[in-house]
N, CA and C atoms of all chains as a GROMACS GRO file, in nm:
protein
  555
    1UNK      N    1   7.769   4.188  -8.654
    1UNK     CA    2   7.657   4.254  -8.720
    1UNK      C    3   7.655   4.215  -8.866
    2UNK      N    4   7.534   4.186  -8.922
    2UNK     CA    5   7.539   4.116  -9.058
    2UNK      C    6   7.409   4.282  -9.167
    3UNK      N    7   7.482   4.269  -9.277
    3UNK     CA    8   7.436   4.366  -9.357
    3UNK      C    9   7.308   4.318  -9.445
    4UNK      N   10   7.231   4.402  -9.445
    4UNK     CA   11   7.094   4.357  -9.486
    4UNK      C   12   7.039   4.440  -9.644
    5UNK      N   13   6.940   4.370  -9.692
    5UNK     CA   14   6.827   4.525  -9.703
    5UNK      C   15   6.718   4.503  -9.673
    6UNK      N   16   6.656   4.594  -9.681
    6UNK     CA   17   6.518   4.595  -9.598
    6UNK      C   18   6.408   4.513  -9.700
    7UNK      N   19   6.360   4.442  -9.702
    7UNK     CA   20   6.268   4.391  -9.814
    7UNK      C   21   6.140   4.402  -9.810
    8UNK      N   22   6.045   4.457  -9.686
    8UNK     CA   23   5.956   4.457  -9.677
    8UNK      C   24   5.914   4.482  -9.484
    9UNK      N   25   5.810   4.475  -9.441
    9UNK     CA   26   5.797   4.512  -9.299
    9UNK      C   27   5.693   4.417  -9.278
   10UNK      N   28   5.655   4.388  -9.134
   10UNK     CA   29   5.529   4.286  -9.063
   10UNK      C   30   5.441   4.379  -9.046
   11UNK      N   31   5.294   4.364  -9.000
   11UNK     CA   32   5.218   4.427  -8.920
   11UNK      C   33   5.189   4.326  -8.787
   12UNK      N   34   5.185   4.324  -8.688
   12UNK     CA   35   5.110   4.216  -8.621
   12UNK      C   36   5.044   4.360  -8.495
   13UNK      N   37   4.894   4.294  -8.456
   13UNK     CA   38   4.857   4.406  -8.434
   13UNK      C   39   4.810   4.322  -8.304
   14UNK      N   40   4.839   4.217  -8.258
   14UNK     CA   41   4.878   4.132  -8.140
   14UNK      C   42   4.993   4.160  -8.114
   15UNK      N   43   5.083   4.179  -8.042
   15UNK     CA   44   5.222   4.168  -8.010
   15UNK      C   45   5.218   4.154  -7.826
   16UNK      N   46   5.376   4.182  -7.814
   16UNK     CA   47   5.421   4.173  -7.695
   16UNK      C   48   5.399   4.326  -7.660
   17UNK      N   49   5.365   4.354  -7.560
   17UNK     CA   50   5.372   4.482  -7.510
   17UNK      C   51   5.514   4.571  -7.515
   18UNK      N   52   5.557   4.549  -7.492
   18UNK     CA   53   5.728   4.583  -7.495
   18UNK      C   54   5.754   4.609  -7.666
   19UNK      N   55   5.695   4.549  -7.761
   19UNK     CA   56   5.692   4.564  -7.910
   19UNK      C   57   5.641   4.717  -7.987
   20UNK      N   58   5.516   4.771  -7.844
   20UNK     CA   59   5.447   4.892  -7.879
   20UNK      C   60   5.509   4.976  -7.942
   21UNK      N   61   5.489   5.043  -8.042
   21UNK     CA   62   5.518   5.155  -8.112
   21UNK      C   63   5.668   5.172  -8.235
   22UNK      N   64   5.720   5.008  -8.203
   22UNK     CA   65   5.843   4.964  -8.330
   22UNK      C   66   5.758   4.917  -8.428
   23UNK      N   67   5.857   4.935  -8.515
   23UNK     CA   68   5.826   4.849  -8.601
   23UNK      C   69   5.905   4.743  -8.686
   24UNK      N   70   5.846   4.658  -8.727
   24UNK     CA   71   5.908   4.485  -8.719
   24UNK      C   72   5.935   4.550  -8.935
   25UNK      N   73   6.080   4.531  -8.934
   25UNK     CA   74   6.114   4.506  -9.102
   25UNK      C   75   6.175   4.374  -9.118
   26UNK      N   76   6.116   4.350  -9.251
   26UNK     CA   77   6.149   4.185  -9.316
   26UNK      C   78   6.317   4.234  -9.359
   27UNK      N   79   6.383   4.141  -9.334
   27UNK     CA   80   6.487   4.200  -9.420
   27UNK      C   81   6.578   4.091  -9.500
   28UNK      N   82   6.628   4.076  -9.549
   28UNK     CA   83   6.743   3.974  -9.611
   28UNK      C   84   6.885   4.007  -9.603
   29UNK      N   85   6.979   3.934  -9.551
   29UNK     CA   86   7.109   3.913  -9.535
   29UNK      C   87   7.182   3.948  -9.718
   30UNK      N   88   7.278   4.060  -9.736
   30UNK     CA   89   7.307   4.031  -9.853
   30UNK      C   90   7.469   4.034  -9.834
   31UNK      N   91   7.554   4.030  -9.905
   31UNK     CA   92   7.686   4.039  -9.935
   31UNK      C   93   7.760   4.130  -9.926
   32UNK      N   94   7.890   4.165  -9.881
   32UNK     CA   95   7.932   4.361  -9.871
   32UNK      C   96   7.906   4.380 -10.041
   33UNK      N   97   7.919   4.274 -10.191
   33UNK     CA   98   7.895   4.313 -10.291
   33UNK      C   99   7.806   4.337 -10.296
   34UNK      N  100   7.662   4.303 -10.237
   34UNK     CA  101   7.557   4.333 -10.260
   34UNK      C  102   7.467   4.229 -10.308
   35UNK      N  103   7.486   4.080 -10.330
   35UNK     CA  104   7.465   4.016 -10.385
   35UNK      C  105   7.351   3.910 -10.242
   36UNK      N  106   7.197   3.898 -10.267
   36UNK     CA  107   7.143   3.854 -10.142
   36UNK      C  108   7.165   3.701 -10.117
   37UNK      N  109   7.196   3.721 -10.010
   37UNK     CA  110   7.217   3.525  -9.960
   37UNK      C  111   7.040   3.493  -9.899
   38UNK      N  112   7.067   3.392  -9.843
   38UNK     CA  113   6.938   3.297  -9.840
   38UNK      C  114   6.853   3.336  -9.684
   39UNK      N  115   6.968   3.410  -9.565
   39UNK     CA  116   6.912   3.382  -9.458
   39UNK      C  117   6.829   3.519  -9.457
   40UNK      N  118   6.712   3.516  -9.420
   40UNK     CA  119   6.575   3.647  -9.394
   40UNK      C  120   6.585   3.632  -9.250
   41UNK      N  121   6.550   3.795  -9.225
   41UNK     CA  122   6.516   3.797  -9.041
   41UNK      C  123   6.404   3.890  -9.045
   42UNK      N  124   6.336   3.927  -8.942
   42UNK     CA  125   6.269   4.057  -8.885
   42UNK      C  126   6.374   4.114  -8.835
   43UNK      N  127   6.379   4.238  -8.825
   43UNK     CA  128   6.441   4.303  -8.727
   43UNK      C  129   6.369   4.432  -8.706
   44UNK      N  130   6.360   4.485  -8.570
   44UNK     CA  131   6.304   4.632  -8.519
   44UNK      C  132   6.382   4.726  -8.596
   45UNK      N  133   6.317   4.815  -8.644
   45UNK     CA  134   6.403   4.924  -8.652
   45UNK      C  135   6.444   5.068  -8.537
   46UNK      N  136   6.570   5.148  -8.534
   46UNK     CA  137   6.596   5.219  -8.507
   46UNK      C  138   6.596   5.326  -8.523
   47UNK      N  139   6.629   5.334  -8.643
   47UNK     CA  140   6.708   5.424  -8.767
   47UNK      C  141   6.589   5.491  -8.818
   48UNK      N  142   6.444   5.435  -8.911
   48UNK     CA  143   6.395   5.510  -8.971
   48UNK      C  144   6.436   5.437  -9.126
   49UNK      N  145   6.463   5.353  -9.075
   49UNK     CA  146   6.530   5.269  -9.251
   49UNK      C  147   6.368   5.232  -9.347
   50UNK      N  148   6.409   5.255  -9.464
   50UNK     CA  149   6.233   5.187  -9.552
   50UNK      C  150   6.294   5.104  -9.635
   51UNK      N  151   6.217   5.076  -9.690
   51UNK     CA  152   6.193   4.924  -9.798
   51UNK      C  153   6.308   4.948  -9.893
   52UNK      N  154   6.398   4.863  -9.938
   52UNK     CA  155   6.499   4.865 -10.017
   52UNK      C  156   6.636   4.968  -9.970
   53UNK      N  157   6.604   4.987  -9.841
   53UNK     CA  158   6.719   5.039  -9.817
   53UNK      C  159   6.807   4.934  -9.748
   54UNK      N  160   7.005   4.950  -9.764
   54UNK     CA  161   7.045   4.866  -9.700
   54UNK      C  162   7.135   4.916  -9.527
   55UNK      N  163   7.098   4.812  -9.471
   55UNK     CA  164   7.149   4.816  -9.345
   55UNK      C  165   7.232   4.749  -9.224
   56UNK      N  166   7.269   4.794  -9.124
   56UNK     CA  167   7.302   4.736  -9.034
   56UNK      C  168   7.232   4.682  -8.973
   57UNK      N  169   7.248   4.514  -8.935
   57UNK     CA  170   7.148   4.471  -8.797
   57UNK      C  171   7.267   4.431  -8.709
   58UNK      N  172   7.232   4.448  -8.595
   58UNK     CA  173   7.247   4.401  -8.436
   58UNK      C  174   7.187   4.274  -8.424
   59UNK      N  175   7.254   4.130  -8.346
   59UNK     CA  176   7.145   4.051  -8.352
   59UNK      C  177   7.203   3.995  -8.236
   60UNK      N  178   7.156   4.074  -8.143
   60UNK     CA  179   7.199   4.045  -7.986
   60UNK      C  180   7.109   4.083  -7.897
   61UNK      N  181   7.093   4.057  -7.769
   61UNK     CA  182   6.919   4.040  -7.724
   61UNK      C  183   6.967   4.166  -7.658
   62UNK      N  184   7.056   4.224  -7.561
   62UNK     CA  185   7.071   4.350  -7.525
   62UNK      C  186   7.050   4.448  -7.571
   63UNK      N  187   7.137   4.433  -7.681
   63UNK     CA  188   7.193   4.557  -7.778
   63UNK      C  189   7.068   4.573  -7.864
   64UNK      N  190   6.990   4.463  -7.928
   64UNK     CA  191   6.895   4.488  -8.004
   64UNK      C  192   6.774   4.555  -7.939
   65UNK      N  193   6.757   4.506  -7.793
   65UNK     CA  194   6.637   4.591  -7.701
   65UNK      C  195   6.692   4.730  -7.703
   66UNK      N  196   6.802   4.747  -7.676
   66UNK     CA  197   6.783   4.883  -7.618
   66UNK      C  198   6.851   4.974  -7.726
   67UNK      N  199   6.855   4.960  -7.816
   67UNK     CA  200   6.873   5.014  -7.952
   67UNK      C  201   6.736   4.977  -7.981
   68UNK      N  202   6.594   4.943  -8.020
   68UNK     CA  203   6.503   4.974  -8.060
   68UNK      C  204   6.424   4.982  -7.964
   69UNK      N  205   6.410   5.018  -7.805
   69UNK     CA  206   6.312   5.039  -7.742
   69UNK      C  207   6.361   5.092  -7.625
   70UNK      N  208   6.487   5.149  -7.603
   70UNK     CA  209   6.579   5.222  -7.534
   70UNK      C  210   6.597   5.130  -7.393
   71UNK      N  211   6.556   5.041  -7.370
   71UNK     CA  212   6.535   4.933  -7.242
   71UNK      C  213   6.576   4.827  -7.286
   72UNK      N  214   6.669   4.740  -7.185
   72UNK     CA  215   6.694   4.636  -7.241
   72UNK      C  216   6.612   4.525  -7.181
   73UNK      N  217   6.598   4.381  -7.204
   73UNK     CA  218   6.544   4.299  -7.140
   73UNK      C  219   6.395   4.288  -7.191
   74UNK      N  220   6.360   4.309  -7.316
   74UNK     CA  221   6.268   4.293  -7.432
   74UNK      C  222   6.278   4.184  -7.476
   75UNK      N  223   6.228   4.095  -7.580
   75UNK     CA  224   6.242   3.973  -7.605
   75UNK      C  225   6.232   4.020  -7.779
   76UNK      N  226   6.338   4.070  -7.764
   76UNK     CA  227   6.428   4.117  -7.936
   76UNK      C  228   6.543   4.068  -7.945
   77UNK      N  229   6.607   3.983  -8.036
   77UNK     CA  230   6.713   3.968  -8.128
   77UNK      C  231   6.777   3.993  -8.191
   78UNK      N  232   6.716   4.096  -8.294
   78UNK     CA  233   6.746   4.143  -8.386
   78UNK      C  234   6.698   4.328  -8.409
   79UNK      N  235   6.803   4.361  -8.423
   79UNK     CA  236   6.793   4.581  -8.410
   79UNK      C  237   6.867   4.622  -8.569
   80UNK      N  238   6.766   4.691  -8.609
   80UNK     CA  239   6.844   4.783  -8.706
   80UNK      C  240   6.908   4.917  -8.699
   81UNK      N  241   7.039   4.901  -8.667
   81UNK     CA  242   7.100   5.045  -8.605
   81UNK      C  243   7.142   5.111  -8.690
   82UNK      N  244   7.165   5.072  -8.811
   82UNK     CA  245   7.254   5.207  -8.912
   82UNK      C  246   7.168   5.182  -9.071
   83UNK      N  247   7.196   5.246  -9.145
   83UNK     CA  248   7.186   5.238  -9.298
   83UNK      C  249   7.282   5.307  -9.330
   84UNK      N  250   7.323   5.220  -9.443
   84UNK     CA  251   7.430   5.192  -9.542
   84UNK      C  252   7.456   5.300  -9.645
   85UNK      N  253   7.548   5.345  -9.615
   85UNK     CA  254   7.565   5.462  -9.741
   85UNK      C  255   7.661   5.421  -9.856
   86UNK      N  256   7.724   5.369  -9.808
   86UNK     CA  257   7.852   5.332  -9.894
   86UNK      C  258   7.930   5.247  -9.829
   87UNK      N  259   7.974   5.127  -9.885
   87UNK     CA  260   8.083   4.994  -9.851
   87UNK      C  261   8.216   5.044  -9.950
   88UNK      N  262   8.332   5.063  -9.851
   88UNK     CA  263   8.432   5.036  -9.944
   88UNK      C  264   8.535   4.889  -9.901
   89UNK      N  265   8.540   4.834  -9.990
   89UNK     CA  266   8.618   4.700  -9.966
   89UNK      C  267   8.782   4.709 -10.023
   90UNK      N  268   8.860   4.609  -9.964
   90UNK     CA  269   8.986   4.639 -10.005
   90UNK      C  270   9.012   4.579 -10.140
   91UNK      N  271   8.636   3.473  -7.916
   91UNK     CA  272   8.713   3.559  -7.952
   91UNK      C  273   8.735   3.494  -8.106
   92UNK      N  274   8.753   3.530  -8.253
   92UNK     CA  275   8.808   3.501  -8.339
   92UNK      C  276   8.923   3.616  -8.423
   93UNK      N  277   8.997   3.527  -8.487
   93UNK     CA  278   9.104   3.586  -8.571
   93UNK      C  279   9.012   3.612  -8.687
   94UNK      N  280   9.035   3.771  -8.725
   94UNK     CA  281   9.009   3.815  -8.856
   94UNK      C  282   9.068   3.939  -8.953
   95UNK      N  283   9.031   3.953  -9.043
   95UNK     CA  284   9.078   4.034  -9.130
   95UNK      C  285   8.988   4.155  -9.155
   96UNK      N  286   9.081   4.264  -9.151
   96UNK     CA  287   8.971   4.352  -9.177
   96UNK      C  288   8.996   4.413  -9.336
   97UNK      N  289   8.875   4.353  -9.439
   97UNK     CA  290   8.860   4.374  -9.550
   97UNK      C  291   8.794   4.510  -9.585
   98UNK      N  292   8.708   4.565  -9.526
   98UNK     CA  293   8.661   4.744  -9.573
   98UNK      C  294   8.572   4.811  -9.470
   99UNK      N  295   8.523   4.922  -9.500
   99UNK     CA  296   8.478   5.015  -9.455
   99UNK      C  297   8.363   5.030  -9.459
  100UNK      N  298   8.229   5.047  -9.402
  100UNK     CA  299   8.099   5.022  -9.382
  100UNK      C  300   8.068   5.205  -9.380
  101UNK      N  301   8.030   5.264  -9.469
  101UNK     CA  302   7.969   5.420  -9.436
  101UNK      C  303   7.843   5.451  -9.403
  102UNK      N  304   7.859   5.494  -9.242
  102UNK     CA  305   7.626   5.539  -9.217
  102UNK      C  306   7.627   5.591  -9.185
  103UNK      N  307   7.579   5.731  -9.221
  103UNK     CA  308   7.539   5.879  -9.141
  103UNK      C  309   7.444   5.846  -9.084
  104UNK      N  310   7.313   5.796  -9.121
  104UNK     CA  311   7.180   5.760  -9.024
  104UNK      C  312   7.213   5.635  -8.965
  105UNK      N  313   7.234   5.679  -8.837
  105UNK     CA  314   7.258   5.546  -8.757
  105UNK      C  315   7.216   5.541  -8.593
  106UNK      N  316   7.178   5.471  -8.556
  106UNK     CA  317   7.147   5.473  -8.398
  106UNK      C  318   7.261   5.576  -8.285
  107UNK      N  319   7.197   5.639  -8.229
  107UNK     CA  320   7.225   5.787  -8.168
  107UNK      C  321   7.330   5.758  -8.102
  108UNK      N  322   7.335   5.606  -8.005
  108UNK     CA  323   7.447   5.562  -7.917
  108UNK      C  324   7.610   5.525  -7.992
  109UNK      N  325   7.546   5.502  -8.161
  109UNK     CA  326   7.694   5.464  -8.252
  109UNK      C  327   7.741   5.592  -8.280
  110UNK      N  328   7.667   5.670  -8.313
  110UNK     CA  329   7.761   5.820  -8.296
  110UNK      C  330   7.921   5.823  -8.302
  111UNK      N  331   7.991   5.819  -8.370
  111UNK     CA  332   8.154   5.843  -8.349
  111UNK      C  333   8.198   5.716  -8.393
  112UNK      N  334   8.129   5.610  -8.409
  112UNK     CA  335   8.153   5.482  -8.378
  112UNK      C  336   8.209   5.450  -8.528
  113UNK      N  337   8.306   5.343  -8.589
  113UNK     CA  338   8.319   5.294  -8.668
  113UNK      C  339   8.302   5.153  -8.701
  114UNK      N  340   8.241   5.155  -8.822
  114UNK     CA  341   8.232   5.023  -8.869
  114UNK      C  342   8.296   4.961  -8.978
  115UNK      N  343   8.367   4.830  -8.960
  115UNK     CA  344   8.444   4.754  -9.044
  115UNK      C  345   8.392   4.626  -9.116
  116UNK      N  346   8.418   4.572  -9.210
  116UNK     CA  347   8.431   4.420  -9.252
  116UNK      C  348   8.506   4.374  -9.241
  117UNK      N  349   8.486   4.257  -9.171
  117UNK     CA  350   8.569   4.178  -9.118
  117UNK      C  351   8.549   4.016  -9.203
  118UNK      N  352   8.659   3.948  -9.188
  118UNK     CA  353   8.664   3.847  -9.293
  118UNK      C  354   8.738   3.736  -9.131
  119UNK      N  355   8.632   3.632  -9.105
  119UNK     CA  356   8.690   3.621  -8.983
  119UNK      C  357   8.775   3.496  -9.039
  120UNK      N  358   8.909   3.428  -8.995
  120UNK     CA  359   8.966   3.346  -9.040
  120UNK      C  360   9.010   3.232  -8.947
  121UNK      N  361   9.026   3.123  -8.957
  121UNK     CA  362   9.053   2.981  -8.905
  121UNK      C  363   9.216   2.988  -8.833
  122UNK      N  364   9.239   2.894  -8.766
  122UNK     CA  365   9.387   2.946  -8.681
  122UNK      C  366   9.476   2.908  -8.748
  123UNK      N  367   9.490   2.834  -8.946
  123UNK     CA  368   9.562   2.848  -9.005
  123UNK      C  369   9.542   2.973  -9.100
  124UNK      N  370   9.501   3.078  -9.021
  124UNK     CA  371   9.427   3.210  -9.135
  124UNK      C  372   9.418   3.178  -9.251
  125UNK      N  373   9.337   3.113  -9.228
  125UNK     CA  374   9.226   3.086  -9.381
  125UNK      C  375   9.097   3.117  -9.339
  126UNK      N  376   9.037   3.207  -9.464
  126UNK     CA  377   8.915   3.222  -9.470
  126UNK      C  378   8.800   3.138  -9.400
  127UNK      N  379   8.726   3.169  -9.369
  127UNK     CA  380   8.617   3.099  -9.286
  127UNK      C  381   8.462   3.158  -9.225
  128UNK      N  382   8.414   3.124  -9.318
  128UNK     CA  383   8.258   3.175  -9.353
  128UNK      C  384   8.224   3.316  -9.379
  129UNK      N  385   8.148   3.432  -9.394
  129UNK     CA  386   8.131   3.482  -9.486
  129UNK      C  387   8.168   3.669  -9.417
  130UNK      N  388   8.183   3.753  -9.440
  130UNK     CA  389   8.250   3.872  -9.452
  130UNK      C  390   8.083   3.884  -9.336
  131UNK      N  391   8.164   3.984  -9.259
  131UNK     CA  392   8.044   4.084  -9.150
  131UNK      C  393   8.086   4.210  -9.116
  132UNK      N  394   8.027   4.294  -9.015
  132UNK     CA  395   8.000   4.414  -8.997
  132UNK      C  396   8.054   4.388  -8.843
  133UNK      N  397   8.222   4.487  -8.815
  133UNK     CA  398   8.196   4.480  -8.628
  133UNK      C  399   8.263   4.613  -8.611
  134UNK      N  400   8.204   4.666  -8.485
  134UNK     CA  401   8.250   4.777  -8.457
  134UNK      C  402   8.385   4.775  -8.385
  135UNK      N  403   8.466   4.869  -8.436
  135UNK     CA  404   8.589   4.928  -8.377
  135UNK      C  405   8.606   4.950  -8.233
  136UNK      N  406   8.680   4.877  -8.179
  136UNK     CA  407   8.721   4.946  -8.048
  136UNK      C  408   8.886   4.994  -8.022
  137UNK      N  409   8.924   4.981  -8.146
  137UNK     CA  410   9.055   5.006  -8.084
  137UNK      C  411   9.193   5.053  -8.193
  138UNK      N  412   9.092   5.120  -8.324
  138UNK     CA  413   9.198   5.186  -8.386
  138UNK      C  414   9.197   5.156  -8.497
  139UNK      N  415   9.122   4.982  -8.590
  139UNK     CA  416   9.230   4.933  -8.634
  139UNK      C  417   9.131   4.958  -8.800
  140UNK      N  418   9.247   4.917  -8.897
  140UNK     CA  419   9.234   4.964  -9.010
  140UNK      C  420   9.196   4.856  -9.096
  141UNK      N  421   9.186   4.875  -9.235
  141UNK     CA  422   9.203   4.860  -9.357
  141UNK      C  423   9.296   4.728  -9.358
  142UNK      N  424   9.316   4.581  -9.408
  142UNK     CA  425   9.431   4.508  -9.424
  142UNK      C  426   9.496   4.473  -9.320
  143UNK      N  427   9.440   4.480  -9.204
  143UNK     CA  428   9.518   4.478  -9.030
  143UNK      C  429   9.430   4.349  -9.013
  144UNK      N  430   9.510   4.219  -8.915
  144UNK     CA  431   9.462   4.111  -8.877
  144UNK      C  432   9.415   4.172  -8.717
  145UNK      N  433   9.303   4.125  -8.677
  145UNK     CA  434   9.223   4.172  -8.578
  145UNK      C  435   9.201   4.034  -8.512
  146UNK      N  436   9.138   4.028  -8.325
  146UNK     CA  437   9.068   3.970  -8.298
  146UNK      C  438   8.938   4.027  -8.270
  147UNK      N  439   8.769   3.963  -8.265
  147UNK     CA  440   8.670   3.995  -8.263
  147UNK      C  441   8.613   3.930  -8.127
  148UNK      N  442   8.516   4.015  -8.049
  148UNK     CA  443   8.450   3.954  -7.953
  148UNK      C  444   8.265   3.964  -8.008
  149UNK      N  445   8.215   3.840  -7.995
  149UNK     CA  446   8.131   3.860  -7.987
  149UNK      C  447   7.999   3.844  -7.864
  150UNK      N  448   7.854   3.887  -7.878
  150UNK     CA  449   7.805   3.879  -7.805
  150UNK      C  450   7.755   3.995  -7.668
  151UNK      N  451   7.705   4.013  -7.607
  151UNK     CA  452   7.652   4.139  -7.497
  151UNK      C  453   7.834   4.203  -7.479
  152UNK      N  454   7.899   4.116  -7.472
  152UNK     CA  455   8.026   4.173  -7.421
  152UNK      C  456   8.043   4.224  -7.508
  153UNK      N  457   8.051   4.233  -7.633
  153UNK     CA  458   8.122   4.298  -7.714
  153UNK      C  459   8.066   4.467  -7.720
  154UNK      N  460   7.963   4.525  -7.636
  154UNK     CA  461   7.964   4.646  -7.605
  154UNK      C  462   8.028   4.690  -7.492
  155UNK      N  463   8.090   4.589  -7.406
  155UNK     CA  464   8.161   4.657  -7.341
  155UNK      C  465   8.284   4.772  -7.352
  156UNK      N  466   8.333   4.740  -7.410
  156UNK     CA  467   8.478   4.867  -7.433
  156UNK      C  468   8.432   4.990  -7.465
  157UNK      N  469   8.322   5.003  -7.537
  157UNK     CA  470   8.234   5.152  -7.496
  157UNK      C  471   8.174   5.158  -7.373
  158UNK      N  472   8.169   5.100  -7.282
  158UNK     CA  473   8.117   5.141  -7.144
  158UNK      C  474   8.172   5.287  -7.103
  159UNK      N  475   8.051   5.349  -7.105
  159UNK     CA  476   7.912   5.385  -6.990
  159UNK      C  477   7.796   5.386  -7.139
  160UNK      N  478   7.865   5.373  -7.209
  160UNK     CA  479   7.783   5.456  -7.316
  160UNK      C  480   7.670   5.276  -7.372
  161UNK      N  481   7.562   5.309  -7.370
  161UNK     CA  482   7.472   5.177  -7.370
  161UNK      C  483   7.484   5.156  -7.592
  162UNK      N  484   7.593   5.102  -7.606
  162UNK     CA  485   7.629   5.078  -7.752
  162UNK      C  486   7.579   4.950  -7.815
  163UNK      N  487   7.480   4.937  -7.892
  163UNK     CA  488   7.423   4.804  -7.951
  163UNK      C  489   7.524   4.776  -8.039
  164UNK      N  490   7.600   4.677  -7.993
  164UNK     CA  491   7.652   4.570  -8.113
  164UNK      C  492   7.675   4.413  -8.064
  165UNK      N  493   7.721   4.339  -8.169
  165UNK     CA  494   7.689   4.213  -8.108
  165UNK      C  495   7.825   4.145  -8.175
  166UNK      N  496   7.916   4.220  -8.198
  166UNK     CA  497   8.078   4.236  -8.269
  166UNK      C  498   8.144   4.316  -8.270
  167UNK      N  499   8.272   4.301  -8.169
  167UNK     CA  500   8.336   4.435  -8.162
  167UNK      C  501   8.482   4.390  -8.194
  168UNK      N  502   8.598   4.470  -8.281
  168UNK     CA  503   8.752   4.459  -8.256
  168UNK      C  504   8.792   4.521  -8.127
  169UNK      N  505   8.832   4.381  -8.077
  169UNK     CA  506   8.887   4.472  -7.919
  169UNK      C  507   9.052   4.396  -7.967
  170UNK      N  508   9.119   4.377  -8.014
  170UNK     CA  509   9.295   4.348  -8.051
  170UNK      C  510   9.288   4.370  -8.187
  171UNK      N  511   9.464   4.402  -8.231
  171UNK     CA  512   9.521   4.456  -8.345
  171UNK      C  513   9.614   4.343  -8.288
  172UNK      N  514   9.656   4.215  -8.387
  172UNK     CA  515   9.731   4.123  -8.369
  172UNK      C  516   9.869   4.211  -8.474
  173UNK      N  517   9.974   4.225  -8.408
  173UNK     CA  518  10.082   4.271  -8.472
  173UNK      C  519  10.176   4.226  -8.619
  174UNK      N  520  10.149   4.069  -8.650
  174UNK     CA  521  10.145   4.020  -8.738
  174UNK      C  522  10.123   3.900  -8.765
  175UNK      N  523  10.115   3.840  -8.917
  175UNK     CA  524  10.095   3.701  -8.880
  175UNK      C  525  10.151   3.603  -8.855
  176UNK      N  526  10.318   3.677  -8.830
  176UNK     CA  527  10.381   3.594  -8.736
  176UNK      C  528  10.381   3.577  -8.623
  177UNK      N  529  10.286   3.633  -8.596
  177UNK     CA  530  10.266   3.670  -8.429
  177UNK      C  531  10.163   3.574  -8.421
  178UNK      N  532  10.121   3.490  -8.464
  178UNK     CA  533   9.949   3.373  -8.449
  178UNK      C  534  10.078   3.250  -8.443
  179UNK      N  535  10.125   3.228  -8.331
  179UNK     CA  536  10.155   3.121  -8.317
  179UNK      C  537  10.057   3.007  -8.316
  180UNK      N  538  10.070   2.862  -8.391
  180UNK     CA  539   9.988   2.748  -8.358
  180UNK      C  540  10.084   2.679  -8.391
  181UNK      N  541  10.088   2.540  -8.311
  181UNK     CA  542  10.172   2.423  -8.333
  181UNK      C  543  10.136   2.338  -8.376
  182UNK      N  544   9.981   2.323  -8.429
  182UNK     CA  545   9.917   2.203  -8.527
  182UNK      C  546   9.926   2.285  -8.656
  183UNK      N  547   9.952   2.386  -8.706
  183UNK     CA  548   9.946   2.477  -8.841
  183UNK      C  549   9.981   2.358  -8.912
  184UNK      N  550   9.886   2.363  -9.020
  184UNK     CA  551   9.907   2.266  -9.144
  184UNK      C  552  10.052   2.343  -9.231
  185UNK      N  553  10.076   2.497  -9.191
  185UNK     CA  554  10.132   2.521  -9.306
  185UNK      C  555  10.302   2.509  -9.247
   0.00000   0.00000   0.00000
């Protein structure tokens, strides 16, 4: 699972049926310091996470379906299951 | 499966209903001369382990298994606590 923040969200008002009623956040890969690296994803959310918050993603086609649409076998990748309260590092 | 390190502690009260109880670590995954090797991540606990403890990681659908029955999204789990790092035998070790 790679740590994010949320940077922004999609609308697409075409989708996959199976997509109904998630919603798609932009997010960026950052550092446990906090510092953002280069790779961006979508990911569904779970959680209820908003814009500038940081989080957990899932980026597994199971785990990400059925963590954002309680069914698995969706054509998702990527799930936002937690937000970040606090990192402590050694 | 990879060898890694577990560097800190990940804190989320709001988190998906199925992680419930669940803990999350950083992991620093490392090369089979434990050396560092690409960049610090997020895997869930299956089996105890702490702070400064060398771990192995599974990734992928399997890696929710060891929470079975319980349908747990992750896509990185510690399923071993390697006892030390004398215990990583390799016979090509540069060191």
């Amino acid at each position: 699972m790679l740590i994010a923040r949320v940077i922004g969200n999609v609308v697409a008002s075409q989708k996959n049926q199976r997509y109904e009623g998630t919603r798609s956040m932009l997010c960026r890969q950052i550092t446990p310091e906090g510092e953002d690296m280069d790779y961006t994803c979508i990911a569904l959310d779970s959680v209820g996470a908003g814009e500038g918050e940081v989080v957990i993603i899932a980026q597994e086609g199971w785990s990400a379906s059925t963590a954002a649409t309680g069914k698995p076998g969706a054509a998702i990748d990527s799930a936002i299951v937690g937000i970040v309260d606090y990192i402590d590092l050694l | 499966m990879q060898i890694a390190r577990v560097i800190g502690t990940v804190v989320s009260t709001v988190k998906n209903g199925t992680l419930e109880g669940r803990k999350f670590l950083i992991v620093q995954t490392l090369d089979a001369d434990l050396k560092d090797k690409g960049k610090p991540m997020v895997a869930l606990d299956a089996v105890g382990a702490g702070v400064g403890e060398l771990v192995f990681w599974c990734r992928g659908k399997e890696a929710s298994f060891p929470f079975k029955r319980d349908e747990t999204p992750t896509d990185c789990t510690i399923v071993g606590i390697i006892d030390s790092e004398d215990h990583v035998r390799n016979i090509n070790s540069k060191n």
